[in-house]
FINUSE-123309 format. One record per atom (N, C-alpha, C): x, y, z. Coordinates in steps of 0.1 Angstrom, whole numbers, padded with zeros to 4 digits, always signed. Example, Ala and Ser with C-alpha at 12.3 -4.5 7.8 and 13.67 -1.06 7.14 Angstrom:
% residues 2
+0132-0057+0078;+0123-0045+0078;+0132-0033+0078;+0128-0022+0071;+0137-0011+0071;+0129+0000+0079;
% end
This chain:
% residues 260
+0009-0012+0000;+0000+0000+0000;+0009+0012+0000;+0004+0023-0012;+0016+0034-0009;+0008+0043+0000;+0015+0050+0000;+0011+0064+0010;-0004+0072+0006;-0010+0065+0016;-0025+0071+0017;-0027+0077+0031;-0034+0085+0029;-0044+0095+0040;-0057+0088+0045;-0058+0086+0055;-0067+0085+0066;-0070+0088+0079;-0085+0087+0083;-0090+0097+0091;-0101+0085+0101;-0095+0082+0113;-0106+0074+0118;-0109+0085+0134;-0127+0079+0129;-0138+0089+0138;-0142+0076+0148;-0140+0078+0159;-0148+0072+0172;-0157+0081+0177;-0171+0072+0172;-0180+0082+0174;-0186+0086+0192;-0189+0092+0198;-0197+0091+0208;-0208+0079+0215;-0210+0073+0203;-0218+0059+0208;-0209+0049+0214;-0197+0051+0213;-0186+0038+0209;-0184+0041+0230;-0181+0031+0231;-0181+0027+0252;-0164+0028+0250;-0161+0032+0263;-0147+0033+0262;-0141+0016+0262;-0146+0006+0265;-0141-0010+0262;-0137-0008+0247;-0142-0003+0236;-0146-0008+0223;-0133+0006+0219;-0136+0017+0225;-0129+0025+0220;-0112+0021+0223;-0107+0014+0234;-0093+0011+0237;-0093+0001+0224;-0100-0010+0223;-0095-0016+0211;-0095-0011+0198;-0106+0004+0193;-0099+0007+0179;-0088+0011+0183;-0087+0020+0194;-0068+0023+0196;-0055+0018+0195;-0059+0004+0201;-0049-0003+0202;-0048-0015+0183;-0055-0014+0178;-0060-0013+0161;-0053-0002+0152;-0057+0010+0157;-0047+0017+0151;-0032+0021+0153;-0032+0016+0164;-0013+0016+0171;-0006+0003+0162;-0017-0011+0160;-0012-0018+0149;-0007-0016+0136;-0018-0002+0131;-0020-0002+0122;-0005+0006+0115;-0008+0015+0122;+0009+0021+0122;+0019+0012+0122;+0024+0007+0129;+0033-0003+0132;+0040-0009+0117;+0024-0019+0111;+0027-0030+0104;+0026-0022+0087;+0017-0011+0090;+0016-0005+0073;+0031+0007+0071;+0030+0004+0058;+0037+0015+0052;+0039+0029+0049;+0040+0036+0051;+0037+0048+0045;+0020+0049+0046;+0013+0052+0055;+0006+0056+0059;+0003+0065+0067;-0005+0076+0062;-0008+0088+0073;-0025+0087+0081;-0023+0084+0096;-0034+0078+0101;-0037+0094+0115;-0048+0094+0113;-0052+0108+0123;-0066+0096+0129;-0065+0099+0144;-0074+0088+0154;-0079+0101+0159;-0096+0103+0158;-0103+0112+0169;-0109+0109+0170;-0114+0111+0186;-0124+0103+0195;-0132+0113+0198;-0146+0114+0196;-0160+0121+0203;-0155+0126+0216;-0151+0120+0224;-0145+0118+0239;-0138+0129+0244;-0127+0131+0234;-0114+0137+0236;-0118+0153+0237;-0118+0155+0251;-0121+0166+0256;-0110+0179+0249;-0097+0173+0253;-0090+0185+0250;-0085+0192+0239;-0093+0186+0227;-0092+0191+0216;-0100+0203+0213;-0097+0214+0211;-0107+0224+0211;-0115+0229+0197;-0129+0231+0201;-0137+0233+0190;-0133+0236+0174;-0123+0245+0178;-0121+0252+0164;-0118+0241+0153;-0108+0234+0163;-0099+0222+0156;-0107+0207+0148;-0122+0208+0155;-0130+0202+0154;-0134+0202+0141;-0139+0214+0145;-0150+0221+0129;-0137+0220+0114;-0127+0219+0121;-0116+0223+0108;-0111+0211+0102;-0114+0198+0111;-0112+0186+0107;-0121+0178+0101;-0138+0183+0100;-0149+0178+0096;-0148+0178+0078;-0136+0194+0073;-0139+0195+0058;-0125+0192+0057;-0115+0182+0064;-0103+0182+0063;-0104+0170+0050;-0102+0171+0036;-0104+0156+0026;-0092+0150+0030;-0095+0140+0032;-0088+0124+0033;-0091+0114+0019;-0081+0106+0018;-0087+0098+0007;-0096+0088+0013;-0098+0084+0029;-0106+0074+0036;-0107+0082+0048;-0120+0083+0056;-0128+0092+0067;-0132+0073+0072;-0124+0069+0083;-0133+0054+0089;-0140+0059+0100;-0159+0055+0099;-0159+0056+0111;-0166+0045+0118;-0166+0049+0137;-0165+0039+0140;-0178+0043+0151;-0190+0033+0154;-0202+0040+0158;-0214+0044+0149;-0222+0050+0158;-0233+0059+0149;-0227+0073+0145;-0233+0075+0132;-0226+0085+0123;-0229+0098+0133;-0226+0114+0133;-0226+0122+0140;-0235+0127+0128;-0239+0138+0131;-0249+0147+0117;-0240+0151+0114;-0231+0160+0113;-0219+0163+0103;-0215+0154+0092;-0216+0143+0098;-0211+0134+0088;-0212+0132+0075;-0225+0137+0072;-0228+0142+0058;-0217+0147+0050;-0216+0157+0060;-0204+0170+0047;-0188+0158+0046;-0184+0150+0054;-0171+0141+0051;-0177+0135+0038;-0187+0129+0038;-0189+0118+0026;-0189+0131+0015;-0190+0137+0014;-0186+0150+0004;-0178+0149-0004;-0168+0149+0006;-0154+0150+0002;-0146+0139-0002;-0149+0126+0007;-0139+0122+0010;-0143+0103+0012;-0141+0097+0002;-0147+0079+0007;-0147+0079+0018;-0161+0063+0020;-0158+0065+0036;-0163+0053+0038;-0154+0049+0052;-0160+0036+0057;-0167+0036+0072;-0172+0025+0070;-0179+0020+0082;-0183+0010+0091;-0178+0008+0107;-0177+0000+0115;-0184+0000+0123;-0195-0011+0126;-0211-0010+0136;-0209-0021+0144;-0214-0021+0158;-0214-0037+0161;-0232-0037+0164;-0234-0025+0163;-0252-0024+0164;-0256-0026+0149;-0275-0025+0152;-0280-0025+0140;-0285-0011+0140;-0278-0002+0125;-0281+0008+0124;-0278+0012+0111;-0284+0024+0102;-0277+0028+0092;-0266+0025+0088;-0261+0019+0076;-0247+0025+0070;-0248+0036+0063;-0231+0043+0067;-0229+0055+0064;-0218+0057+0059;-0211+0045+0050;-0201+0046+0045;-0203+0029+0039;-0192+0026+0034;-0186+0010+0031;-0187+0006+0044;-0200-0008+0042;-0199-0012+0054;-0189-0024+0057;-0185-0023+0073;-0178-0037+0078;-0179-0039+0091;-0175-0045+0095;-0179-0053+0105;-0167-0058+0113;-0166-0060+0126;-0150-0069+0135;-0159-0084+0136;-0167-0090+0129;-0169-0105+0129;-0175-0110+0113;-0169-0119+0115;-0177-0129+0101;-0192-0134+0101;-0194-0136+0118;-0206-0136+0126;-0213-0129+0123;-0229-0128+0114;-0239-0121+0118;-0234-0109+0102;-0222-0108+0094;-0220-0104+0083;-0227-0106+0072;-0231-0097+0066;-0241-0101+0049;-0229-0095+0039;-0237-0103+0032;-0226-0100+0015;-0220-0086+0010;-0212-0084+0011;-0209-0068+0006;-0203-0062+0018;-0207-0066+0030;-0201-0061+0045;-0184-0067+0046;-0175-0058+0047;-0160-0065+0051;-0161-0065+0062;-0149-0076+0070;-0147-0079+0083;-0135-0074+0085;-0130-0066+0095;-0118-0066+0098;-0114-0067+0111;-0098-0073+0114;-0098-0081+0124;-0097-0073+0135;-0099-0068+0148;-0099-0056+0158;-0082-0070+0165;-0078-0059+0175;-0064-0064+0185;-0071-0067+0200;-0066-0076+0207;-0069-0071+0220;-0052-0070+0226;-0049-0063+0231;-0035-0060+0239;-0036-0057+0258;-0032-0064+0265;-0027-0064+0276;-0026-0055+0280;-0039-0050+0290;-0039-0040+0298;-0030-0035+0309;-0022-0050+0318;-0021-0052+0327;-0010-0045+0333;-0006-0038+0341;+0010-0033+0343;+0011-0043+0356;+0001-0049+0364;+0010-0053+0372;+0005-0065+0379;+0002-0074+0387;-0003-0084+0394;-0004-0089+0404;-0018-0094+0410;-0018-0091+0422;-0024-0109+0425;-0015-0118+0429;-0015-0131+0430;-0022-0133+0441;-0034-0149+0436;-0043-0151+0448;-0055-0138+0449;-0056-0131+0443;-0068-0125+0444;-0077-0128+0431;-0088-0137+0432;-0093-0138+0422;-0113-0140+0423;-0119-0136+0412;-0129-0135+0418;-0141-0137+0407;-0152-0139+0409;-0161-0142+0398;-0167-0127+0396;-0170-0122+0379;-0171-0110+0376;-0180-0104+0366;-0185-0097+0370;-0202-0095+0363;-0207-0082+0357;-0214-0081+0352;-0218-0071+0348;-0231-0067+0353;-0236-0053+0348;-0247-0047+0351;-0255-0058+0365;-0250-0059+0375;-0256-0068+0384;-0264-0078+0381;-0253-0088+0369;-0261-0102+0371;-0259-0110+0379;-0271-0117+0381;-0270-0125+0396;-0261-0139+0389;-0255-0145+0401;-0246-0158+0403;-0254-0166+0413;-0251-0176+0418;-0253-0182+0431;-0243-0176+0441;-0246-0180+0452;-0239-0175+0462;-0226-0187+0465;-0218-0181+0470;-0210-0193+0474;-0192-0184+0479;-0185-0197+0483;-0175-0197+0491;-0164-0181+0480;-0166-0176+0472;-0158-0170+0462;-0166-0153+0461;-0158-0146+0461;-0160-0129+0457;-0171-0127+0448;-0175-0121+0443;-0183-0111+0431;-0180-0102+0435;-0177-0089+0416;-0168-0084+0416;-0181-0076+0403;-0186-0066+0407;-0191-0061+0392;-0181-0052+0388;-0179-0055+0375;-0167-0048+0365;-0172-0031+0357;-0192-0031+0361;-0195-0025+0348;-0189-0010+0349;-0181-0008+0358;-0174+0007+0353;-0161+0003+0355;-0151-0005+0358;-0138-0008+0361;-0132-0017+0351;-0139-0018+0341;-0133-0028+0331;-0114-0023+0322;-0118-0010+0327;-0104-0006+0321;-0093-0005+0332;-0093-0009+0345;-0082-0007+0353;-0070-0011+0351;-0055-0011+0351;-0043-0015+0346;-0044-0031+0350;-0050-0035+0364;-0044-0045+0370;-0045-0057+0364;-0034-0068+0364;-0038-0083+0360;-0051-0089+0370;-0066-0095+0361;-0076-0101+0371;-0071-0116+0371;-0080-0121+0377;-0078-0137+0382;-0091-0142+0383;-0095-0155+0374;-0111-0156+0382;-0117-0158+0366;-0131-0159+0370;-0141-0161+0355;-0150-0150+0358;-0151-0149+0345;-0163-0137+0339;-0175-0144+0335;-0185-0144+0336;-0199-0146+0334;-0206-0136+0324;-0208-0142+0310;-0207-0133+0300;-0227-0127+0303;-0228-0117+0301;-0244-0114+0303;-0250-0119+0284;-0245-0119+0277;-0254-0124+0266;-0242-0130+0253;-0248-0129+0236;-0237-0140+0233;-0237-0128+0219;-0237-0117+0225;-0237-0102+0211;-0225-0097+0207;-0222-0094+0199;-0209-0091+0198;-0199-0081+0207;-0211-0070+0213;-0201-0064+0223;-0195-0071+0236;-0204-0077+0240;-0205-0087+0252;-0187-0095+0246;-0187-0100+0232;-0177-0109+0225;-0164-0099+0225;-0165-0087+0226;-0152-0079+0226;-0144-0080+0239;-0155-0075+0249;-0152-0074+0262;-0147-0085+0267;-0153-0097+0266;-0146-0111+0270;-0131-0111+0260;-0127-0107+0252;-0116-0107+0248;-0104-0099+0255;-0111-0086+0258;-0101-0075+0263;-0101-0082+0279;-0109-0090+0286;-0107-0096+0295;-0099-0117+0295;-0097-0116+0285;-0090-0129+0283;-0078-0122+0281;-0072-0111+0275;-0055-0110+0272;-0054-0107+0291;-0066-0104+0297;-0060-0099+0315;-0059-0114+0323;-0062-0123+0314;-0062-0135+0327;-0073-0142+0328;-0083-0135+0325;-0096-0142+0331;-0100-0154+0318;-0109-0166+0328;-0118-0173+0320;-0130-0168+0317;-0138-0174+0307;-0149-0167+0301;-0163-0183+0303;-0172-0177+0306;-0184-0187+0307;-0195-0178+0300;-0202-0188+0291;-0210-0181+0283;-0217-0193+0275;-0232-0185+0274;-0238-0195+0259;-0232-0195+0255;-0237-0204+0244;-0232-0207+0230;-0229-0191+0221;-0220-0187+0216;-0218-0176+0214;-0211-0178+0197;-0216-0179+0187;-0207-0177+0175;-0194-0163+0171;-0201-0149+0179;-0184-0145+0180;-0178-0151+0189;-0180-0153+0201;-0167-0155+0212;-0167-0171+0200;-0166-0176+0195;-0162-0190+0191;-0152-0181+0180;-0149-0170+0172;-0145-0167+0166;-0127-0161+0174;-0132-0159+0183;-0119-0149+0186;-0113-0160+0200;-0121-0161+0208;-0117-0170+0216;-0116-0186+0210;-0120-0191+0204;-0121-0212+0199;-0133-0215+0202;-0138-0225+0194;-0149-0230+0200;-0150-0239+0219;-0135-0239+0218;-0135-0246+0232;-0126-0233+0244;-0126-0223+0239;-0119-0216+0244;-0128-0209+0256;-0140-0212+0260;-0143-0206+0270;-0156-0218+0280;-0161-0213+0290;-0169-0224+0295;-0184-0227+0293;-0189-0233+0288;-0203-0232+0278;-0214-0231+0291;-0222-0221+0292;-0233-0219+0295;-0246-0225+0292;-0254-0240+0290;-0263-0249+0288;-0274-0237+0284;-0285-0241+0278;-0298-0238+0279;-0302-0247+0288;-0307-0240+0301;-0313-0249+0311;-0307-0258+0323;-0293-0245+0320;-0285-0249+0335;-0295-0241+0347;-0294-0247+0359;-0295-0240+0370;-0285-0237+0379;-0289-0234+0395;-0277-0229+0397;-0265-0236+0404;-0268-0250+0403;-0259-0260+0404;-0248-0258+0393;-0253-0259+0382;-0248-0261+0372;-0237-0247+0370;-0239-0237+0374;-0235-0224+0371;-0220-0220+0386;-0223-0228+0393;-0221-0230+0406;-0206-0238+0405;-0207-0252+0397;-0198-0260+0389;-0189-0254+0385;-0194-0250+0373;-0188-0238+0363;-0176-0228+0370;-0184-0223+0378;-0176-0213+0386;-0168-0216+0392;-0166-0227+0400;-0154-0236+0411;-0145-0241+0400;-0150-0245+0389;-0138-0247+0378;-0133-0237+0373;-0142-0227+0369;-0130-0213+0366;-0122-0206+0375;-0121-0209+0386;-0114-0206+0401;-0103-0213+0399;-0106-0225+0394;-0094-0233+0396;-0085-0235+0388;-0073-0242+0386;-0067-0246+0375;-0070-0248+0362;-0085-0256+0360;-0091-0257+0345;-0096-0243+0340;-0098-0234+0345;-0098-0224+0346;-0088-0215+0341;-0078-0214+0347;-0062-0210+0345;-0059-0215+0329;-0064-0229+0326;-0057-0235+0318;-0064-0231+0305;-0078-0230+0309;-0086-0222+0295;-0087-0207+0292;-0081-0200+0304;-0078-0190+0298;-0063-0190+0287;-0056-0198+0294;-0043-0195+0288;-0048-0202+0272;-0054-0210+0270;-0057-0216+0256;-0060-0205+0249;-0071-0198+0253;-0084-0191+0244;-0070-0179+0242;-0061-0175+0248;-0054-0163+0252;-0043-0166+0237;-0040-0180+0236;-0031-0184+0225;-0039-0186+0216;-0053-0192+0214;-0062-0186+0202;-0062-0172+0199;-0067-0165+0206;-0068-0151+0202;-0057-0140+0195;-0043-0146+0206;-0034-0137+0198;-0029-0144+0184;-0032-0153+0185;-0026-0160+0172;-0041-0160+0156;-0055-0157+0161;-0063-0157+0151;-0062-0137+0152;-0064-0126+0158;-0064-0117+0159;-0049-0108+0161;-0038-0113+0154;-0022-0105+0158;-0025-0095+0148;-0015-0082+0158;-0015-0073+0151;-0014-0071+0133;-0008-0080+0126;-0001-0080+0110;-0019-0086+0108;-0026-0097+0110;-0039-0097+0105;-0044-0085+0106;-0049-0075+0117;-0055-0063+0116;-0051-0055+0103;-0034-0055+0104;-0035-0042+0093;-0039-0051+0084;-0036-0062+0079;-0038-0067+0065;-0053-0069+0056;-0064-0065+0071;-0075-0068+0073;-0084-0059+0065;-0074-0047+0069;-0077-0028+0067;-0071-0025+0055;-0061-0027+0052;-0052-0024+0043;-0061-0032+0026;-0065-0045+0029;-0073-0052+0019;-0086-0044+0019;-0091-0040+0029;-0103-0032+0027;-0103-0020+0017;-0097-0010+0025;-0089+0003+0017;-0085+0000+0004;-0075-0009-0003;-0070-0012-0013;-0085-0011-0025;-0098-0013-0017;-0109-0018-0028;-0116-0008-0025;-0117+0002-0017;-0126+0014-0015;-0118+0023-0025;-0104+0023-0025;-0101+0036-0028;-0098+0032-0048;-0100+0019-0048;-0100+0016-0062;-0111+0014-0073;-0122+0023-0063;-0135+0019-0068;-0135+0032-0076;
% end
């Protein structure tokens, strides 16, 4: 790929989980591509001031990616400038659409591969704990609960299983950015997490477990088999999602937007 201009938008819809992995996507992307000029702004990013804002909306790029629901400005980019587009919801396309799974993809939609990279700076051994979201319930028993739904981004290495709340693809991101930290994953039957994690890479949630069954589960992800499926799903992941697939993922994308 020679030296092309691009421009990726993290929209305001995008949760900061989803937003560290386009980051850590575009830190690949850099890395592994050539001669590429890559500008990353996030809805988020307070400290950028207005002016700079409005002056980057009619900045032409040969590619404007964005990532989320489109902003109403968005309009005037497609103006100027091709454009792509990255949803994990169902919503409008507002550019070339694609998608971070094969899962749940229609004809004409590209996939490209997202990174997860190791949060961790540091480790804190023997603390490990079962971990939840938006207060789903567990059984009770001899072991911690730990709701993550605002702490998912803290540096530390976790220990312990995650209890996935459903089998969507966001839910499938977050169990990844928490598999490069350590943790095991319990979950339906999930066709993304089977994509990024293995089909055996995490602990299967029955239709019509109870809370025996869930209870099991959890004393195994505590323990060693636990330990040992995270470390699998962890060598799945980095080995089906490394950074050189992302760019090659992007770079194949782009090659056919900008050749159209």
């Amino acid at each position: 790929m020679n030296t092309h201009t691009c421009t990726w938008y993290i929209s305001a819809s995008v949760s900061d989980v989803l937003a560290q992995v386009i980051k850590d996507m575009a830190a690949a992307f850099r890395t592994h591509s050539r001669n590429v000029d890559l500008d990353v702004i996030s809805a988020k990013d307070s400290h950028k001031a207005a002016f700079e804002r409005v002056r980057n909306i009619f900045r032409r790029r040969e590619i404007w990616h964005l990532f989320g629901r489109a902003p109403v400005w968005w309009r005037i980019v497609r103006l100027h400038s091709r454009t792509v587009h990255t949803l994990l919801d169902k919503d409008n396309w507002a550019g070339h659409p694609s998608r971070f799974f094969t899962e749940g993809a229609k004809s004409g939609e590209a996939v490209i591969f997202p990174v997860f990279d190791p949060l961790s700076s540091y480790s804190e051994d023997g603390k490990r704990a079962v971990f939840v979201r938006d207060g789903r319930r567990v059984p009770e028993g001899d072991y911690e609960v730990a709701d993550i739904t605002e702490k998912l981004l803290r540096p530390e290495t976790l220990s312990g299983i995650y209890i996935a709340n459903d089998t969507g693809p966001r839910e499938a991101m977050r169990a990844g950015i928490l598999t490069m930290r350590g943790v095991a994953i319990a979950s339906e039957k999930s066709g993304y997490l089977d994509e990024i994690l293995g089909p055996d890479g995490y602990f299967m949630i029955r239709d019509g477990d109870d809370d025996d069954d869930l209870s099991r589960i959890i004393h195994q992800g505590l323990g060693s088999r636990g330990r040992h499926m995270a470390m699998t799903a962890r060598h799945f992941l980095k080995s089906r999602r490394s950074h050189e697939r992302c760019t090659d993922s992007i770079i194949s994308l782009y090659r056919k937007i900008i050749s159209q």
